[in-house]
N, C-alpha and C positions, 0 to 999 in steps of 0.2 A: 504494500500500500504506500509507503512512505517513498519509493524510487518512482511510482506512478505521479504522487505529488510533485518531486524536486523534479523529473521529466517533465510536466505542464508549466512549471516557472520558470524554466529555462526556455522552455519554447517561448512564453508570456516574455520575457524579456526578450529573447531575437525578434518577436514581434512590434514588441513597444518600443525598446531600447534601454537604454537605462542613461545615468545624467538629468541635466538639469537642463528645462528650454521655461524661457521666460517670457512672455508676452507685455509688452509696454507702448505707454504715446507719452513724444514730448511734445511740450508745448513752447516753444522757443523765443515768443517774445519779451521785449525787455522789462516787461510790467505783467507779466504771467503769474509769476508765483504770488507778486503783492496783490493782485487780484484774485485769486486763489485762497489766501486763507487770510481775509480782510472781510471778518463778517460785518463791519460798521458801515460799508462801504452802503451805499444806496444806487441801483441800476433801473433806473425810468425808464430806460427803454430795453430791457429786459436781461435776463443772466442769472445767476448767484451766484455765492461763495462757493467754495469745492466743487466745482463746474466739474471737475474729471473726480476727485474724491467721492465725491459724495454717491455720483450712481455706481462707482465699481461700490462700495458699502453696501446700498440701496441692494443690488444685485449680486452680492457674493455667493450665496450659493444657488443659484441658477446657471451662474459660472462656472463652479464648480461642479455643478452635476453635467453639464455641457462637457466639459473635458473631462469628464470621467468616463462617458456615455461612449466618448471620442478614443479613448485608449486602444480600447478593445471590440473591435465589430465583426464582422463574417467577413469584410474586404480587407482585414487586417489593422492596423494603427492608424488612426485619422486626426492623430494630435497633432502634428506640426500644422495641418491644416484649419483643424477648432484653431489652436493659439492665433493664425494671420486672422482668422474669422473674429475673437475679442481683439485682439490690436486695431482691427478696424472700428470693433465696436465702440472701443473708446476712442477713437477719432468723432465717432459722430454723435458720442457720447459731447465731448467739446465741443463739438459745429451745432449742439442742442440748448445747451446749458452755459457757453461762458457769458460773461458781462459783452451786452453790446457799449460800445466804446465804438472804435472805427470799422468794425466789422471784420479789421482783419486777426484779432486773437480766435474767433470763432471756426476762422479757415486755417492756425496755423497747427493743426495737430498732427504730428509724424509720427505712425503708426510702426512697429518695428515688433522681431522676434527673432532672439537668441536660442540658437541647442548647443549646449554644453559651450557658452561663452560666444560663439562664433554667430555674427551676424547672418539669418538665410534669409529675413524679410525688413525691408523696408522702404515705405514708400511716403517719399517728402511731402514737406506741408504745401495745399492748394498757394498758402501766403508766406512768400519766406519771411525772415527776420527783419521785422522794423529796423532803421537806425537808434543806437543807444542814444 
């Protein structure tokens, strides 16, 4: 019984892989993060504070059952694929929720994803980088 088990986790691992792949968005302008975790701030014409914080919270385990859902399927490991899929999400998670300002912090979110360190996704902001 116990060679049947350690034979399925080793298959489960040539399936999955093993390592670390990380999914993230930056938000690159020069007033991003002060707008970000500046709850006093007031947005009249629309946003809030943890514009990107706040829905990955709101959403963590929906996230996580997503990519757990993702690991393991009958077409085999679909995780590097879920992770571009939330990388994205939290791009339009930003382009949903930040403070409108000049419209362009809402555009600048660079969706990106690491396995084990090594960049294999990313795709630059609609808005690059304001001048400081």
């Amino acid at each position: 019984m116990a060679s049947t088990f350690y034979s399925r986790i080793d298959r489960l691992s040539e399936s999955v892989g093993t390592g670390s792949i990380t999914a993230g968005c930056t938000v690159n302008q020069p007033y991003a993060q002060n707008q970000h975790q500046s709850f006093w701030f007031k947005h009249p014409r629309g946003g809030r504070a943890l514009y990107l914080g706040g829905p990955l919270l709101e959403n963590a385990f929906l996230l996580v059952e997503q990519i757990s859902r993702s690991a393991v399927t009958p077409f085999g490991s679909l995780i590097t694929q879920r992770m571009i899929d939330i990388a994205e999400w939290m791009a339009r998670a930003v382009l949903e929720n930040a403070p409108v300002e000049t419209g362009l912090l809402r555009t600048s979110g660079n969706p990106w994803v690491k396995d084990k360190g090594v960049q294999t996704y990313n795709r630059p902001p609609i808005s690059p980088r304001e001048p400081d």
